[in-house]
Structures are given as C-alpha cells and as structure tokens.
C-alpha positions as CSV (number, residue, x, y, z in Angstrom):
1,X,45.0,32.2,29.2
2,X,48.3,30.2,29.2
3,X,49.9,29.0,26.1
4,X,49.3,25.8,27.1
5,X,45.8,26.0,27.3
6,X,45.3,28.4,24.6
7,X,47.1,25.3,22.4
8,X,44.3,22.5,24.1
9,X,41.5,24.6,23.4
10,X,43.0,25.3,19.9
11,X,43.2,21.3,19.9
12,X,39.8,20.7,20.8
13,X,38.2,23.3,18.5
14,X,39.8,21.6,15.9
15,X,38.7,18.2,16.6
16,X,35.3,19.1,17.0
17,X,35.1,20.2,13.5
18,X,36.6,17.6,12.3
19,X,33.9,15.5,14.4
20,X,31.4,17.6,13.1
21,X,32.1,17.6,9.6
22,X,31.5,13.5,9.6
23,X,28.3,11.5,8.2
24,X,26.2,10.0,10.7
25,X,27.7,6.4,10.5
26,X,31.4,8.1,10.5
27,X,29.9,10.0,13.5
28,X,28.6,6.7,15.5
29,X,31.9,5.0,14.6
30,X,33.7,7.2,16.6
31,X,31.1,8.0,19.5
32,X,31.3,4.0,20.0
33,X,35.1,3.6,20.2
34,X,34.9,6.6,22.4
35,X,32.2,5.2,24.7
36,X,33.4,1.7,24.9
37,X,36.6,4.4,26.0
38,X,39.4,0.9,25.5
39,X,40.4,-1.0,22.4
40,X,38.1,-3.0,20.8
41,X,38.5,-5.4,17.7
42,X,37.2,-4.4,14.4
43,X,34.4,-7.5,15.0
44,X,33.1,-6.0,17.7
45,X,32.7,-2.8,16.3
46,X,30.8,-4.4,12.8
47,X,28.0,-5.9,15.1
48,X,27.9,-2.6,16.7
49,X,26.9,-1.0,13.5
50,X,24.8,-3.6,13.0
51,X,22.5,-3.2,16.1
52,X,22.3,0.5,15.3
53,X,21.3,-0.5,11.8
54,X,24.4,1.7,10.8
55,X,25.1,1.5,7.2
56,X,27.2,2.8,4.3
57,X,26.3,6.1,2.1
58,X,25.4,3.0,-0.8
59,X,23.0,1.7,2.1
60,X,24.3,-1.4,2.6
61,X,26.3,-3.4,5.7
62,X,30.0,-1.8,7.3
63,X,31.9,-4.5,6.1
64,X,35.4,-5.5,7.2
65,X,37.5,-3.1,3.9
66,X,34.5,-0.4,4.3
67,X,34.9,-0.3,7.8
68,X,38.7,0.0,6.7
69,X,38.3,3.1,5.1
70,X,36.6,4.8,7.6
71,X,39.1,4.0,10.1
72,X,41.8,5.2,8.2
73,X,40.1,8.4,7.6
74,X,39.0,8.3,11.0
75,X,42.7,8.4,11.8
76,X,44.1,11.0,9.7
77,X,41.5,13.5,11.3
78,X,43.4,12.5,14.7
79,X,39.5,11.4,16.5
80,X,40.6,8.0,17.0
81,X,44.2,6.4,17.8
82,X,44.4,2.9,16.7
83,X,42.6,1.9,13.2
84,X,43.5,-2.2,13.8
85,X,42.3,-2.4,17.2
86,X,39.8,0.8,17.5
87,X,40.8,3.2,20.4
88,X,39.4,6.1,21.3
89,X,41.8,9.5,21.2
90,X,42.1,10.4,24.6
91,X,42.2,14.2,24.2
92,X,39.0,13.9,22.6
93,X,36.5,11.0,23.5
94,X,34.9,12.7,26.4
95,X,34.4,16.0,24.5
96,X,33.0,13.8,22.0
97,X,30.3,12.2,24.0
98,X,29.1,16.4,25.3
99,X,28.9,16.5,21.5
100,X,26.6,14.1,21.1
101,X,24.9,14.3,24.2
102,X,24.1,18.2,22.5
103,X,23.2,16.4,19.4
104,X,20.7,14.0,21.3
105,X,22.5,11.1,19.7
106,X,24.3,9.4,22.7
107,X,21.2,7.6,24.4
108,X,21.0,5.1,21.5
109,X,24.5,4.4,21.2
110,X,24.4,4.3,25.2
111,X,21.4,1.8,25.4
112,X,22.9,-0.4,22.6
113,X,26.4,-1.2,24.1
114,X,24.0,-1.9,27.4
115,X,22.0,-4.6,26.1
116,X,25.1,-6.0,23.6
117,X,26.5,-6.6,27.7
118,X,23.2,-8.2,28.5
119,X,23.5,-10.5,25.6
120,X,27.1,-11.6,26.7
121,X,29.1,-9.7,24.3
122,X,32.7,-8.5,25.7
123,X,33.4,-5.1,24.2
124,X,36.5,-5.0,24.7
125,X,39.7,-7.2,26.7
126,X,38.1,-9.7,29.3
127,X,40.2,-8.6,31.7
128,X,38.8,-5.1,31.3
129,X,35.2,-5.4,30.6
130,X,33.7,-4.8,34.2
131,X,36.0,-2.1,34.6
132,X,35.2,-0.8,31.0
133,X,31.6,-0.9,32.5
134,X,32.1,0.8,35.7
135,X,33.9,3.7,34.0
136,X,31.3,3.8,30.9
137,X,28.5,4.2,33.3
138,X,30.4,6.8,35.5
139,X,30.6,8.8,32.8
140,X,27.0,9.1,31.4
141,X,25.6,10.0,34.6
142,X,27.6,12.8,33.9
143,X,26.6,14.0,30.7
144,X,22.9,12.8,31.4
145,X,23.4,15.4,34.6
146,X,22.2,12.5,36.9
147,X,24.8,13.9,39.4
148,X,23.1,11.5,42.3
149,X,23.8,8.5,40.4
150,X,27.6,10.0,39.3
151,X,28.3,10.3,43.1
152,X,27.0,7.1,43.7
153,X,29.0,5.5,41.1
154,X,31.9,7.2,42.3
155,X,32.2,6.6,45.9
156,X,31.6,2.9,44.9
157,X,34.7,3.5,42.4
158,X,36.8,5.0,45.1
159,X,36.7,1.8,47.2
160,X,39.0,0.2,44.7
161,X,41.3,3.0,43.6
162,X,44.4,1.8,45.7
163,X,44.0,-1.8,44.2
164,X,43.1,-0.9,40.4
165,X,45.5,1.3,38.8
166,X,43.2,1.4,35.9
167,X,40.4,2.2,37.2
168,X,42.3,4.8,39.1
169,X,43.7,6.3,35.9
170,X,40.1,6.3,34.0
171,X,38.6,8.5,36.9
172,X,41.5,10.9,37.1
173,X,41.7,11.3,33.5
174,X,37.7,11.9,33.1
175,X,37.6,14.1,36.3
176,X,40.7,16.1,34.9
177,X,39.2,16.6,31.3
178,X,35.7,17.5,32.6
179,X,36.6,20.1,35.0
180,X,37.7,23.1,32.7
181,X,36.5,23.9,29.5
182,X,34.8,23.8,27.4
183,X,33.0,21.0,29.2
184,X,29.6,23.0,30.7
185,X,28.5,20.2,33.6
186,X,29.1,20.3,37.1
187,X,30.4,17.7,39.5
188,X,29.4,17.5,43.1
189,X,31.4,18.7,46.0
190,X,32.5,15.3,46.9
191,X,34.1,14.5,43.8
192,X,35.8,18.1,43.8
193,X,37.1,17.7,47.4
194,X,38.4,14.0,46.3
195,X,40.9,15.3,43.4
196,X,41.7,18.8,44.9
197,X,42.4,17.1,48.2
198,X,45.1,15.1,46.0
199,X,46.6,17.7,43.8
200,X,46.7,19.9,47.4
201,X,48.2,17.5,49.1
202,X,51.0,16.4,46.7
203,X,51.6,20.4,46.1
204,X,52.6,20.8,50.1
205,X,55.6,18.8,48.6
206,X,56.1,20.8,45.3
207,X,55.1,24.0,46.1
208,X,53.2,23.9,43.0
209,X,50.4,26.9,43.6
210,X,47.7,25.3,42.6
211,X,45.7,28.2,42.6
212,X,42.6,26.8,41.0
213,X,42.2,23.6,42.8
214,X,42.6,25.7,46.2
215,X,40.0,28.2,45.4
216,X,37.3,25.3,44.8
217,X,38.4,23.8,48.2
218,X,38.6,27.3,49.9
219,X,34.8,27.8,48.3
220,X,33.5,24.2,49.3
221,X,34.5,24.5,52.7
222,X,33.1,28.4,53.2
223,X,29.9,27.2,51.4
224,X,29.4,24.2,53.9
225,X,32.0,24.3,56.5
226,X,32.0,20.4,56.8
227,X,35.4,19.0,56.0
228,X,37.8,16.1,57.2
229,X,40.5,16.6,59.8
230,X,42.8,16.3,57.3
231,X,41.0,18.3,54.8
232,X,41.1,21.4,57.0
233,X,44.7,20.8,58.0
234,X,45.9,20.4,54.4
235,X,43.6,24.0,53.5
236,X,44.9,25.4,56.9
237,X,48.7,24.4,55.6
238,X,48.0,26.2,52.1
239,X,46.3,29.4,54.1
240,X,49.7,29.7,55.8
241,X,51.8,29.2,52.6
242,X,49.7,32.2,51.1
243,X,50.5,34.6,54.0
244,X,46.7,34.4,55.3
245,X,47.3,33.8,58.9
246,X,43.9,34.9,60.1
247,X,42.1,32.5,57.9
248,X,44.2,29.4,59.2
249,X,43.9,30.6,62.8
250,X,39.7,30.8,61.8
251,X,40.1,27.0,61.3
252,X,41.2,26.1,64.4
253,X,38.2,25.5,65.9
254,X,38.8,22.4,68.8
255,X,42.3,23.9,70.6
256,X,42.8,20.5,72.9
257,X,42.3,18.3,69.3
258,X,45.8,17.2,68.1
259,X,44.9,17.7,64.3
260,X,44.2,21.4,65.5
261,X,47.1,21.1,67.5
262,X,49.3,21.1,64.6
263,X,47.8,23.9,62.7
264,X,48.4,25.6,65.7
265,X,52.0,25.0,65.7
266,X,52.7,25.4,62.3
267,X,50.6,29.1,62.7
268,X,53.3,29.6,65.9
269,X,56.2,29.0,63.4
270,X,55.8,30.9,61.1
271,X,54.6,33.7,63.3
272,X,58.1,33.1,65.7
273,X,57.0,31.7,68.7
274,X,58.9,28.8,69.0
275,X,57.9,27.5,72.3
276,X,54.3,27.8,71.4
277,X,55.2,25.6,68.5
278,X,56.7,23.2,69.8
279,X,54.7,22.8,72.5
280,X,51.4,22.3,70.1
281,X,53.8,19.9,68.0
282,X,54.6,17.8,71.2
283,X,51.7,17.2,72.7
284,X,50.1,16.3,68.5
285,X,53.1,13.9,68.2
286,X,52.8,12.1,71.6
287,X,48.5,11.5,70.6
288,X,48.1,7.6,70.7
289,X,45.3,8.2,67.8
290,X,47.9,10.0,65.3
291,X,47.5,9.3,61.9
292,X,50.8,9.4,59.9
293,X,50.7,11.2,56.5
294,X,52.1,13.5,54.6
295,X,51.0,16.9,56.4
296,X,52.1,15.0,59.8
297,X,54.9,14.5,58.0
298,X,55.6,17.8,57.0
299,X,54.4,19.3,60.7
300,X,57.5,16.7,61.9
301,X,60.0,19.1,59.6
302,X,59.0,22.2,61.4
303,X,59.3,21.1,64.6
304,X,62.6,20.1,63.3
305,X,63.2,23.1,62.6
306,X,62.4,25.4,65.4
307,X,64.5,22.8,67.7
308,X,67.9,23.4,65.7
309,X,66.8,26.9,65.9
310,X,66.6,26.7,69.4
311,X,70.3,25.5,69.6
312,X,69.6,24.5,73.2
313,X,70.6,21.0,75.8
314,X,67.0,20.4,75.6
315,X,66.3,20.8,72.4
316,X,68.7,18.6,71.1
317,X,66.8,16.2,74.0
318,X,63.8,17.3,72.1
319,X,65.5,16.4,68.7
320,X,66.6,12.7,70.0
321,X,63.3,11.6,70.7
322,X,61.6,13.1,67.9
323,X,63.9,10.5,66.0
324,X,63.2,8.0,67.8
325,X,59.3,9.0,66.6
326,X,60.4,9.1,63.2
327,X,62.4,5.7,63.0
328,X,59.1,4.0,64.1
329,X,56.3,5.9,60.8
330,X,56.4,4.2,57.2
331,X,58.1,7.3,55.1
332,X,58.0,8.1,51.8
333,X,61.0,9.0,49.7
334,X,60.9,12.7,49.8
335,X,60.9,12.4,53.8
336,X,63.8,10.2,53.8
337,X,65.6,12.8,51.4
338,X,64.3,16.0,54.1
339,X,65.3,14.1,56.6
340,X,68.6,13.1,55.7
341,X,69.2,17.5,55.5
342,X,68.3,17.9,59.2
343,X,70.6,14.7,60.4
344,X,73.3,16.9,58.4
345,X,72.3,20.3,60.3
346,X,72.2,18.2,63.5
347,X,75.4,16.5,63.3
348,X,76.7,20.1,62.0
349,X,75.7,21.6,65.4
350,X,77.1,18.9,67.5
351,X,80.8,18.5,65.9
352,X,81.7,21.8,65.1
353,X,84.3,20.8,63.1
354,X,81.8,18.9,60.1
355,X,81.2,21.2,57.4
356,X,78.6,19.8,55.5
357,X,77.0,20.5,51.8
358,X,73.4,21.1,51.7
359,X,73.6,21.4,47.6
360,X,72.9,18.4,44.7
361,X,71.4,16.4,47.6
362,X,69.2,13.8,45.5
363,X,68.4,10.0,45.7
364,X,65.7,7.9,44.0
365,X,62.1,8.7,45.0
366,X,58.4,8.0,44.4
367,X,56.6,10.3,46.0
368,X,54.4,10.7,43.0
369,X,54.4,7.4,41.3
370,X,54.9,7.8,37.4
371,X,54.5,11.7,37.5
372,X,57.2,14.5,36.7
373,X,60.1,12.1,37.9
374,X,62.4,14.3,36.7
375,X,61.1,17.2,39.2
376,X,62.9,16.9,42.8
377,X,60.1,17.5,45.1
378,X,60.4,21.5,45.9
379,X,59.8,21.3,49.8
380,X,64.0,19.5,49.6
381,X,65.1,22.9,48.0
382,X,63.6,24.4,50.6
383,X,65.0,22.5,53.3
384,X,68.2,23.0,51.3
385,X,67.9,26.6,51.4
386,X,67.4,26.8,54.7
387,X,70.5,24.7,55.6
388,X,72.7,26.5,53.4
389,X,71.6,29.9,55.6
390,X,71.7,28.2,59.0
391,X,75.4,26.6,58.3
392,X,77.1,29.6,56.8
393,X,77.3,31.8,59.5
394,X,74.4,33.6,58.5
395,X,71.7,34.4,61.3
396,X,68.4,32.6,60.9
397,X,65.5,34.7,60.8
398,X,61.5,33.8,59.3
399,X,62.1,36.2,56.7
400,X,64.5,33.4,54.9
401,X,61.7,31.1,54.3
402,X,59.0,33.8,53.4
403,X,61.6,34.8,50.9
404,X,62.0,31.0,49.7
405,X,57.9,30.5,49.3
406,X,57.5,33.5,47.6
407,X,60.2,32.3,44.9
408,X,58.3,28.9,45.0
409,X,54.7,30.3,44.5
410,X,54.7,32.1,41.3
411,X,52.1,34.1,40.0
412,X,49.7,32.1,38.1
C-alpha cells in the first residue's frame, strides 16, 4: 500500500472512532450535515432535531448555545468543517452515511430530510437545493444497494454534467470516495466505464498509468465485450502503451470502420510499418462521419510522425494537407503545444539551416480544467524527446519511444 493511502486509511480509521465514540444526538448531528452533503444554517439544523425528536443528554430541546457546543466539539474531532454554517467534512461524510447505514440508523434521518422537502423547507442555499436533492438521492440508492435506481439516477445526472459544474463535482467526488476502501458496495458497469473512460482518457495525455482504472475497463469489456467506438479505441490505445500488441490487434474487429482504422494504424506504428500506417490514418482522416477528440487527436500526432519519418516529396504533400485538416478541428491547448513541436521539426527539415530547440517548450493550457496545473501534460515531453533525437543527428528508430514510455509508465 502507498504512503498515500496508507495515511487516508489512517485518516478514516481515525474519524470513524471518533464518529463512533459520539451520543446518539451528537451522532445524528453529523449524519444530517453529512446527508444534506452542503452548508446549512444552524435553523435548519434545530428543526431537524426536532422532527427526529432529537434531544439533549438533560432531555430537553437542541437549542441555539447547546447546539453550539456540539458543533464546536463536532469540530475539534475534525467530522464536520464549518460550525456557523454546518458543513459536512468531505473526507468523511460518505464514509459516515456506510456507518450508519451498518448501524441501521440512516433510513430515518433519510425519510425525515424527504418529507422536511415535501413540506417546503430548503435545506440548504436556494440555488442548490434541487441539486442538493439530486445528489442526496444518488447517494442512498447506493448505500441502500438499490443499484437499478443508482443507474437510473445517474444517467439522468449525466445529462447535465457539461452545464453544472456542481453537480459534476458531487458525482466525481462520491464515485471517487466510494470506489476503494473501505467502502464494501459495488457500482454498475456503466458508472465504472463513465469515470474510467475519463481518467483513461485524460492519462493518454499524461502518461499517468492508471493501472487500476484500466484493469476495471480491461475486465468490463472481457466480461461483456459491448463497448463504444471510442471506448475500445481509448482501451486499444492503452493495450499498445503496455506493449500488448496482440490484445489491441484482438479489438480490431470491423477492418473497413475508420475508428478501427486508427487502431490499426497506431498498431502499424509502433510495429514499423509506416505505409500501413499511414495508409489506415488516411483513409480514418478523410471519413466524412469523424468525430474529433482527443484520441483522434493523438492518432493525428502519429501520423505526424511517421511522415517526417518518411523524409520524402510526398510526405511532406502528405504533411501539408494533414494541416490543412488540422486548421479546420476545435483543439485543445495541449494539441496546440504538440503541434507547435512538429511545425518546428517540419520547418527543421525544409530549411536546413534552422536549428531549432525542442526543450522548455510551454504556454498556458487547460487540458484539465482546475487539475494539476502545474503538471505539463507528459505526451509534450514525449514529443519533445522525440524532436531532440530526430534533429540531432541522431537516427530515429521505434526503440526511442519504447524507451520514453517505459520512463513514463512507472511501476505502480
């Protein structure tokens, strides 16, 4: 076990003794701020208690300085993280509804915060409550095991995830925390394929390994072999990163489709037979129905590739139009950055007398809004790698860029 996770489980351990070592009405407290999941005000929380029939160790009514107290202490045992406005601790209010769900103590605090809704009270900001909702009710199909209704709830989730960063957020964080331990439910295939298909996809740009997340998709698709075009091209993609050729080739199961078309090539590559790539890549490109993402976009580099390889007339032909193709697809900032590496190599092979840099090449990007923007995106070391061998008189050969994957793709 890393140190990393050895420190969350250390974390979590901790927290559930402290959770455990509550009173009842100290326990609730906390098991509604978690539910509720967002801030709520302390007035909120008092009627809360008060539909439960919650009440002090004296037997009488939480009031405002009583509830006080509790907060506070509630506080210092770190399994909440705002007293004024009660929030839940992140690290710990999903973990804290599996406890109580254990305990058999969630389905009342779960049917009260309901029927609060049905009376018109907002449980926490307006402009959050139906989201609030969505994600509260997400989230107890889960730990009631209704794993129909979780799916259910989730594909109607996912039609707003590119419009609602919060809602966006909520899911990945509660899909993140419930998928390792020591959370013991499952979550169906489609949800699985939804986040690893994400974490895949942005690690063809960071050569993160991802081990984990590939070996559930890997399983899924053996177990059912029923996956998106771009599903099988983004496992195909990390089959050929790993070395297994045989098992990308195995997915290649329509040879005329274009999205097997560039599996193909990218299989031809790496294997060294350039005009079979190429010629996979250019009948893929020139496909009317093409959809442009980011392992097209990363198919476009190797074809790239292989043409300056080439150093031919007509694959510098090749190369113009393939420009012209790129001018005319939305890019993201990592592409612009890869790109701007081959116009150097290309310009490079057409003046002889420009000697350019391929080191410290690095502008602004987004390719993964809010996350590790202090990381440059690994696949433009690679490229950089691979300029630096072409342009100093050193002869290009595939071992260069097994060497570069390996050094990306540490053991886990």
């Amino acid at each position: 076990m890393s140190d990393q996770k050895q420190g969350h489980m250390q974390n979590i351990n901790t927290l559930r003794s402290n959770f455990e070592k509550l009173t009842y009405p100290e326990q609730s407290i906390v098991l509604i701020i978690s539910l509720v999941n967002f801030s709520m005000t302390r007035t909120i929380l008092l009627k809360c208690l008060v539909k439960l029939d919650v009440r002090t160790p004296k037997g009488t009514r939480f009031q405002g300085h009583t509830l006080n107290q509790v907060l506070s202490r509630l506080i210092s045992l770190n399994l909440i993280s705002n007293a004024n406005y009660p929030t839940p601790n992140n690290d710990f209010a999903d973990y804290a509804l599996q406890i109580a769900s254990e305990l058999n103590i969630l389905e009342p605090i779960a049917e009260m915060l309901e029927n609060m809704e049905k009376e018109g009270y907002c449980l926490t900001d307006k402009k959050l409550h139906e989201m609030a909702k969505k994600l509260r009710r997400l989230r107890l199909a889960y730990f009631r095991k209704d794993y129909d209704t979780l799916e259910q709830l989730f594909s109607q989730a996912k039609r707003t995830l590119t419009q609602d960063y919060m809602i966006k957020h909520g899911l990945e964080t509660f899909i993140h925390n419930v998928s390792q331990k020591p959370f013991k439910g499952d979550l169906p295939d489609s949800i699985k394929i939804y986040y690893c298909h994400k974490k895949l996809l942005d690690s063809i740009i960071t050569l993160e390994p991802c081990h984990k997340d590939f070996e559930v998709f890997q399983s899924i698709y053996n177990k059912s072999k029923e996956f998106s075009q771009e599903d099988k091209l983004i496992l195909g993609l990390h089959y050929l990163y790993r070395g297994q050729f045989d098992e990308a080739s195995a997915l290649v199961s329509q040879p005329n489709n274009y999205e097997d078309l560039f599996l193909k090539g990218w299989l031809a590559y790496i294997l060294g037979n350039g005009d079979e790539c190429l010629g996979c890549f250019k009948i893929a490109l020139n496909n009317e129905n093409i959809f442009h993402n980011r392992v097209i976009n990363v198919a476009i580099f190797y074809c790239l590739a292989e043409l300056l390889r080439q150093d031919s007339s007509d694959s510098f032909d090749q190369i113009h139009n393939l420009k012209r193709f790129v001018n005319g697809i939305q890019k993201e900032d990592w592409f612009s950055d890869a790109f701007k590496i081959f116009e150097k190599a290309i310009r490079s092979r057409l003046e002889p007398s420009y000697h350019p840099s391929f080191n410290n090449l690095h502008t602004h990007y987004n390719y993964m809004p809010g996350i590790n923007r202090e990381q440059y995106p690994a696949m433009i070391k690679l490229f950089n790698a691979l300029g630096n061998a072409w342009f100093k008189g050193d002869s290009y050969g595939h071992l260069n860029y097994y060497d570069v994957f390996e050094k990306a793709d540490p053991d886990p």
